[in-house]
N, C-alpha and C positions, 0 to 999 in steps of 0.2 A: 454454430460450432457445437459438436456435440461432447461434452462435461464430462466424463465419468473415470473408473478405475481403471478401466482401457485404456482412454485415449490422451491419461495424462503420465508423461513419462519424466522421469528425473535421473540424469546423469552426473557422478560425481566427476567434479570440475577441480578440487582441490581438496584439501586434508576433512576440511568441513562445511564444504559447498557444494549443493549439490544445484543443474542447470535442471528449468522446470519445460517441459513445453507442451503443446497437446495435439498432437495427432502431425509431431515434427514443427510445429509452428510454434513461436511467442506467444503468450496468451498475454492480450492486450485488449482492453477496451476502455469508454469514455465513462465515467461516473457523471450522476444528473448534476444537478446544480447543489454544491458543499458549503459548508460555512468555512472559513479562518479562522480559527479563537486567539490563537497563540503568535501566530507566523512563523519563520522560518526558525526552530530549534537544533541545538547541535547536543548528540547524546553519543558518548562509544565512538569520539571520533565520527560522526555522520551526521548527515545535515537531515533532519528530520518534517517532515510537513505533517500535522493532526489535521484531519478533516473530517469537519462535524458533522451531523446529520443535523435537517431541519425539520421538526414537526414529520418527524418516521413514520409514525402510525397513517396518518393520512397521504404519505405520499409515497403514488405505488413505486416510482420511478427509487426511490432509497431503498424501500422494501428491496425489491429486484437485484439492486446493486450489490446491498449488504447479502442478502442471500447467495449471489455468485460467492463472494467473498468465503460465507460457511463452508459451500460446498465443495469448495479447492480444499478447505483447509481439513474438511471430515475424508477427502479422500485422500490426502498425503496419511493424516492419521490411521487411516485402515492399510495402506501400502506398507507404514514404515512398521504396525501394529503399534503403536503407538495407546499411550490411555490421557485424559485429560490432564491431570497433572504435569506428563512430560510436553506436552503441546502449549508454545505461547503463541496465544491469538493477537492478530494487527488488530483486531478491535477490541478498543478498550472500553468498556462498562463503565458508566457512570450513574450514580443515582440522583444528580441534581439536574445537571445538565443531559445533553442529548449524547448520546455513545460517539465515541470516534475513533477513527480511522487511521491506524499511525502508517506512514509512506516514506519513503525516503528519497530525497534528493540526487539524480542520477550524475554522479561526476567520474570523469575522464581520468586522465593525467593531471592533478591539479587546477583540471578546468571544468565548470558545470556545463553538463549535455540538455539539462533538463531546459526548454524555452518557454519564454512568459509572453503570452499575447492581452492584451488591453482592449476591451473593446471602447473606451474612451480614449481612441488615441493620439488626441491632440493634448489632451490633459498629461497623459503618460509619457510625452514624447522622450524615447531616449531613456526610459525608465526600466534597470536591472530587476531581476527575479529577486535580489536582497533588499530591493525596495518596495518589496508590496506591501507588506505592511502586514496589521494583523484586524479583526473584525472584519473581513470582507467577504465576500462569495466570490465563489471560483467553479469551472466546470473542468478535472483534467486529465489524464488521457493515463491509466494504469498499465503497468506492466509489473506481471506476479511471473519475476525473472529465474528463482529460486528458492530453495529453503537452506539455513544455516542446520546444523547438526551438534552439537556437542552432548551428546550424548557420550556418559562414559562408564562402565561396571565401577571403575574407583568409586565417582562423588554419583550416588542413586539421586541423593536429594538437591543435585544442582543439574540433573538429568532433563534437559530444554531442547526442543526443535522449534523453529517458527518459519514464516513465509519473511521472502525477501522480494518488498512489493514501490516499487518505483514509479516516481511521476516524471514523464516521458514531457509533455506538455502543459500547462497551465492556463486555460482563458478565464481573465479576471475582469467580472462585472464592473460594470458604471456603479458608482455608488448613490 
């Protein structure tokens, strides 16, 4: 899939949503293998998943990921002209622990779309995505759907865009 200013398009879908895709497709792919720190969080009304990096530096496979990640978010930034300030990144910095990844929980009507596979699954049997718990590893399946917008001349200094980046799938390791 080729990345760039081109071939990523964004269509406003409502007052302050805008649909993300590239080259007319969803842009979706697998993240390597994540940590769990937290488990399943609720912020703003939305169910929230943090996914950690492990030992980044050494592993090309997060490198890679996390760098997709920049490079959506440097090129919505040059589309909307955008400067640091007004752009909030899904990855969030941390100086003790490892950086992470905030995603959100894909839900319907009242119903989660997002599905959780167990590769232990005698252990898991019958066991919901609100049951995974937290400290675990996971591998799972993104979708960067859109970006929110409130951007407004009124409030300069509450002036925010961000990506709106979704876990489609979940595979949660054997512990």
């Amino acid at each position: 899939m080729q990345l760039d200013k081109t071939t990523v398009e964004l269509k406003l879908i409502s007052d302050n949503i805008y649909k993300l895709t590239c080259s007319g497709k969803e842009l979706k792919f697998w993240s390597p293998k994540m940590y769990i720190p937290f488990g399943i969080e609720t912020e703003y009304g939305k169910k929230i998943l943090k996914l950690g990096f492990i030992d980044k530096e050494n592993n090309k496979e997060q490198l890679y990921f996390e760098s997709i990640i920049k490079k959506v978010e440097k090129i919505i930034k040059e589309k909307l002209e955008l400067d640091e300030i007004e752009f909030k990144s899904v990855i969030k910095i941390r100086e003790k622990f490892g950086n992470l990844i905030e995603t959100r929980i894909k839900m319907g009507r009242n119903c989660t779309l997002t599905t959780v596979e167990y590769q232990d699954k005698d252990a898991n049997y019958l066991k919901t995505l609100y049951e995974m718990g937290s400290g675990i590893y996971v591998k799972v399946l993104i979708e960067i759907n859109g970006i929110w917008n409130y951007k407004s001349p009124d409030k300069i200094e509450a002036n925010k865009v961000g990506l709106i980046v979704y876990v489609n799938k979940i595979y949660v390791y054997a512990r």
